[in-house]
C-alpha positions as CSV (number, residue, x, y, z in Angstrom):
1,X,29.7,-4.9,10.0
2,X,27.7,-1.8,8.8
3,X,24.9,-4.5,7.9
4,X,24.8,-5.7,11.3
5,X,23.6,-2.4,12.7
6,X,21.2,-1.4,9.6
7,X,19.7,-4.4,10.9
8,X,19.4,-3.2,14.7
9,X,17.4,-0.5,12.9
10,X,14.9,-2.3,12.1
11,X,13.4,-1.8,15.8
12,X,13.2,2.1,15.1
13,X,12.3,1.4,11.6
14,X,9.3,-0.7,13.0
15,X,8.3,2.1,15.4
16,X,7.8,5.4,13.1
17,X,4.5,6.7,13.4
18,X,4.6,7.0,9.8
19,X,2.7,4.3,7.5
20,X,5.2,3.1,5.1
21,X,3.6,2.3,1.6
22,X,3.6,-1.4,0.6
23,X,5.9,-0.8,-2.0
24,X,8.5,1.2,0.6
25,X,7.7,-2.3,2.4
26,X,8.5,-4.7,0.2
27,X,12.3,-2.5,-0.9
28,X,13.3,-3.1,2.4
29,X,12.2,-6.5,3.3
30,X,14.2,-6.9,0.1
31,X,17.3,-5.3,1.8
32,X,16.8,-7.1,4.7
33,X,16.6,-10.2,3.1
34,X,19.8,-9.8,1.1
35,X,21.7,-8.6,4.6
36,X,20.6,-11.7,6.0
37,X,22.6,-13.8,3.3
38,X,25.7,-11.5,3.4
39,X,25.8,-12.2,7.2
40,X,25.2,-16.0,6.0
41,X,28.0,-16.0,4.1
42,X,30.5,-14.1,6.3
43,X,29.5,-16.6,9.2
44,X,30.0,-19.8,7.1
45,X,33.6,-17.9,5.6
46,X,34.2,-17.8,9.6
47,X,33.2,-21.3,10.7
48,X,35.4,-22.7,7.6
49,X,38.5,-20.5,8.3
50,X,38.1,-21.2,12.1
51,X,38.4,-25.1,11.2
52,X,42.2,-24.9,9.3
């Protein structure tokens, strides 16, 4: 669940006045990216075990 709300940081992430570097960037659209799969997979672990 802790990924869930690193995610809902993204808004105050966004809104620093402080330009990231590309490279600060690209880490966490990396992070982001592999939060998006975990929540993927915990969805489609829910959907199957909701069917049985």
């Amino acid at each position: 669940m802790s990924r869930f709300f690193n995610i809902i940081n993204i808004k105050e992430f966004i809104s620093k006045k402080n330009m990231a570097t590309n490279e600060e960037l690209e880490k966490r659209i990396e992070t982001l990216e592999k939060e998006v799969q975990h929540l993927k997979a915990v969805l489609q672990y829910q959907m199957r075990n909701k069917k049985k």
